[in-house]
C-alpha positions in Angstrom: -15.4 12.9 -11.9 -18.2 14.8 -11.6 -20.1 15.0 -8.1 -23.3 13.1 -9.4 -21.3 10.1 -10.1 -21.9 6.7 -8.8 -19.3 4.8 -7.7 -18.5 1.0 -9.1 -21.7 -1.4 -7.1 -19.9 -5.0 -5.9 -22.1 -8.3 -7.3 -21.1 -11.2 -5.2 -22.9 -13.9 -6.9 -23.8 -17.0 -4.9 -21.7 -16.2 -1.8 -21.3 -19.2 0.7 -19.7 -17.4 3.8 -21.1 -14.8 6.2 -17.5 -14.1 7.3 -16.4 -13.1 3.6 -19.3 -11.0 2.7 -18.4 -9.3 5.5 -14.6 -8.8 4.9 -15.9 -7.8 1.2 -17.8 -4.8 3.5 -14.6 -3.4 4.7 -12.8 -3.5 1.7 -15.0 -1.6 0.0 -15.2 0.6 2.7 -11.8 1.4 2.0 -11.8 2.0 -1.0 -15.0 4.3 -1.3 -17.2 1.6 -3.0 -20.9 0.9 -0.6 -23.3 -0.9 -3.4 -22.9 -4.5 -2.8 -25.4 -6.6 -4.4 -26.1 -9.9 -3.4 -26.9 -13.2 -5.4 -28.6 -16.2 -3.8 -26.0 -16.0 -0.7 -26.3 -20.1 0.0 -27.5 -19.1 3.9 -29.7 -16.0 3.0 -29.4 -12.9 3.9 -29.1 -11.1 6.5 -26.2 -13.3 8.1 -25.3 -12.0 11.6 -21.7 -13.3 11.3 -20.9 -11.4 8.3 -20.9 -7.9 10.4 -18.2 -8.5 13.1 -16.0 -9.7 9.9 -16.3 -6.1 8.4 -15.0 -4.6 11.9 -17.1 -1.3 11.3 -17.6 -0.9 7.7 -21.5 -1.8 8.4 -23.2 0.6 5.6 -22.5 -1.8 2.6 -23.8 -4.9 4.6 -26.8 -2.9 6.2 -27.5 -1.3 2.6 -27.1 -4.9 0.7 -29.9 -5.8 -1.9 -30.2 -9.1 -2.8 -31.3 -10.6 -5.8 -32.6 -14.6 -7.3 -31.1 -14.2 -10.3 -27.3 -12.5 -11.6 -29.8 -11.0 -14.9 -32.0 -8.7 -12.0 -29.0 -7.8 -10.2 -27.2 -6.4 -13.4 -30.1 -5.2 -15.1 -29.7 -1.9 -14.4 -25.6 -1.4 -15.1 -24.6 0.3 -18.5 -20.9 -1.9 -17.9 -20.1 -4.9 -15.6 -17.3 -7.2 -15.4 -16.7 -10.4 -14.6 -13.5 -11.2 -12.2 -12.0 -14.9 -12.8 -8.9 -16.2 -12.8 -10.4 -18.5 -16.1 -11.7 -16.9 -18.8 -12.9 -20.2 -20.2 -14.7 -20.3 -23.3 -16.2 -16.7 -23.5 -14.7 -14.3 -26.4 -14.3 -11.1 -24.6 -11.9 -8.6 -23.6 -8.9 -9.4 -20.7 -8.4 -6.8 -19.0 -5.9 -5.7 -15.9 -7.4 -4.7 -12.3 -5.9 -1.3 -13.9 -7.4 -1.2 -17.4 -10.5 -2.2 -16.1 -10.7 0.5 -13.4 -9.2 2.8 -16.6 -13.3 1.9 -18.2 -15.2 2.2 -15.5 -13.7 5.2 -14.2 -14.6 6.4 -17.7 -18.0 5.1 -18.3 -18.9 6.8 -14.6 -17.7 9.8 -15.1 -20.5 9.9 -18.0 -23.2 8.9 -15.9 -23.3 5.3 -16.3 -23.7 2.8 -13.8 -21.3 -0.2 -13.6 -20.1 -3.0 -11.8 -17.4 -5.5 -10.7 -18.8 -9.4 -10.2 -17.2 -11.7 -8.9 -18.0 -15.4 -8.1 -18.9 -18.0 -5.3 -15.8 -19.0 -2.9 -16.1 -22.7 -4.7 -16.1 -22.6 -8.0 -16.6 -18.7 -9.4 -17.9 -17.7 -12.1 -19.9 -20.1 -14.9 -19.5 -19.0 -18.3 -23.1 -18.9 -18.7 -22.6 -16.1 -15.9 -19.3 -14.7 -17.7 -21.5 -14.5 -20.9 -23.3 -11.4 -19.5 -20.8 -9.4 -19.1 -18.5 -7.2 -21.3 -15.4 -7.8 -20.2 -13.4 -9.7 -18.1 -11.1 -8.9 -15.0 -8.1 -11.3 -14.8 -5.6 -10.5 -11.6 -2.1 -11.0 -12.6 -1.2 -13.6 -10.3 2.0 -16.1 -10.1 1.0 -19.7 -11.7 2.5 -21.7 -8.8 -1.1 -20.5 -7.0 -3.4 -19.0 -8.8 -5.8 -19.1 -5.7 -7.3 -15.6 -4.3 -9.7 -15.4 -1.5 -12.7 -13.5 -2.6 -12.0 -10.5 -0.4 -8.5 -10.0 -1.7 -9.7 -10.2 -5.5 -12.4 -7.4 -4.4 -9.1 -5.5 -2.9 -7.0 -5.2 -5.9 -10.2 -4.3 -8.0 -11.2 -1.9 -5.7 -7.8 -0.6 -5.4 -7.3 0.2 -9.1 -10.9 2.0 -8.7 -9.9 4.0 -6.2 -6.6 5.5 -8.0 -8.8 6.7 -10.7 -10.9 8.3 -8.0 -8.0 10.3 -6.8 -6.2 10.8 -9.8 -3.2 13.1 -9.2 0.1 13.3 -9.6 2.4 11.3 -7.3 4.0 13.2 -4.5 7.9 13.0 -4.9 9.5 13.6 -0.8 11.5 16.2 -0.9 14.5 15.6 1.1 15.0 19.1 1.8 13.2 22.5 1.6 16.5 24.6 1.5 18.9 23.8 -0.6 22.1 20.7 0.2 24.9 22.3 2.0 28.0 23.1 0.4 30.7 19.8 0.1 32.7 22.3 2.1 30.3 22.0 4.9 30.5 18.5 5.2 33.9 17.6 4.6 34.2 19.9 7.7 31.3 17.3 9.9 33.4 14.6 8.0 36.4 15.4 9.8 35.3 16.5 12.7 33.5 13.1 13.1 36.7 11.2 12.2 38.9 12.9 14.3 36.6 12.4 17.5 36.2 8.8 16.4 39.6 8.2 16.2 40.6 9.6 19.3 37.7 7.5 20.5 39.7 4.4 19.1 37.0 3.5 16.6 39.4 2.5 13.9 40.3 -1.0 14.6 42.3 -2.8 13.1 43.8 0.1 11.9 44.4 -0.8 8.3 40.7 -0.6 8.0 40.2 2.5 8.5 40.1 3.8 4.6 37.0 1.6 4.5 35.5 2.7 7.5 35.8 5.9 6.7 33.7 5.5 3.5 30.9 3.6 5.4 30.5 6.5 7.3 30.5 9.3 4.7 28.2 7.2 2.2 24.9 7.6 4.3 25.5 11.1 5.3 26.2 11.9 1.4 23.3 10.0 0.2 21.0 12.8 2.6 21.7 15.8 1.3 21.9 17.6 4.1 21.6 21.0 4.4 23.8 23.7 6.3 21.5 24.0 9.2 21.4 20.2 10.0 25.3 20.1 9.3 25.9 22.4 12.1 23.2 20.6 14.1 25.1 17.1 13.4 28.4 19.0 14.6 27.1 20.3 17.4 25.8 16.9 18.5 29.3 15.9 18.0 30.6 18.4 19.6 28.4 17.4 22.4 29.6 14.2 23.0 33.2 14.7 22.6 32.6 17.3 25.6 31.0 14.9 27.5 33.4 12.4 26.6 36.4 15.1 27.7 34.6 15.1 31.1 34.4 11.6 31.6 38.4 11.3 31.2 38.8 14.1 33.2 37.0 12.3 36.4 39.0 9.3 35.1 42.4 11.0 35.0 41.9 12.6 39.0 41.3 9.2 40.0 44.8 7.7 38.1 42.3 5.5 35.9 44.2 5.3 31.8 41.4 5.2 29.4 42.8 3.5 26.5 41.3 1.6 23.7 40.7 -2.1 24.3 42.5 -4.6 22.1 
């Protein structure tokens, strides 16, 4: 995306509530949008309760043009799209959060200016309002309740805008920069564990032990660890069976058995 680019503006058309245009404000905040474009808010405009709802994300509320009619506030956009959960009558393309963000991302990085609408809190978008758009957002949503608040439809949208925006590839963790220690290695911190846990009395009943024994080799396996933290899970062993040692060595000059409780 070229530096001259200009991001995706937000069209809230007919807004009723100070507290969601505000909580609109931070989500775009998040997610790098700041043109938010307002259309006959029902209480006007400015509304002083709609700035403690964006908890610092003041620039798209302080920045906020508003307009009488949806036809001035588009007029200058190359590509908007309409957000509703009911396409209604209006033949034009569905699209995902994703494939939408897929075409803006596109038409922006040519120089065109675009936007995302979306409707009142009551009712949302009219056709007639639908109608002048080319294209239409629907959020995949469960049918049991279809309901989003207007802040969490601009979220997702945003969202997908924002992963074109920083389009690269997904960083995989690596579990380790050197490589996994040999099976040598930990068959050696296998044992040594085992044998310290079964002096310890851990295995109880005994019959479960085969079990037991697998519980505890599973998560160590499943970490690849490498020789260094081998020897550093040895040495912690090591550790505590010496500190163990000591504690039945105070208990053994006193004539107190450690044994194993059953």
């Amino acid at each position: 995306m070229s530096p001259s680019s200009v991001p995706p503006c937000v069209i809230l058309n007919e807004p009723q509530l100070a507290e969601n245009i505000g909580a609109v404000a931070r989500v775009m905040a998040n997610f790098g949008l700041s043109d938010l474009r307002l259309v006959r808010p029902r209480d006007g405009w400015p509304q002083e309760r709609a700035w403690p709802s964006a908890s610092g994300a003041d620039w798209p509320l302080d920045n906020a043009k508003v307009f009488d009619t949806l036809e001035a506030a588009i007029a200058d956009l190359k590509l908007v799209f309409a957000t509703t959960a009911r396409p209604r009558e209006t033949r034009l393309p569905v699209l995902t959060p994703r494939e939408a963000a897929a075409q803006l991302s596109a038409d922006v990085a040519l120089g065109r200016a675009v936007g995302l609408l979306f409707g009142g809190e009551r009712a949302g978008l009219e056709t007639d309002d639908i109608a002048l758009c080319q294209g239409i957002v629907s959020i995949p949503i469960d049918a049991r309740f279809r309901s989003l608040n207007l802040a969490q439809a601009v979220s997702i949208t945003a969202y997908e805008w924002k992963m074109t925006v920083d389009d690269r590839p997904w960083v995989k963790f690596e579990q380790n920069v050197e490589d996994p220690a040999d099976q040598s290695s930990l068959l050696g911190l296998y044992g040594q564990l085992e044998d310290e846990l079964e002096k310890a009395g851990f295995y109880h009943p005994p019959e479960k032990k085969p079990s037991m024994v697998r519980n505890l080799r599973a998560p160590l396996a499943r970490a690849r660890l490498t020789e260094q933290e081998v020897r550093t899970f040895r040495g912690v062993v090591t550790a505590l069976s010496r500190g163990r040692g000591r504690v039945l060595a105070k208990l053994a000059a006193k004539g107190v058995k450690d044994e194993p409780e059953t």
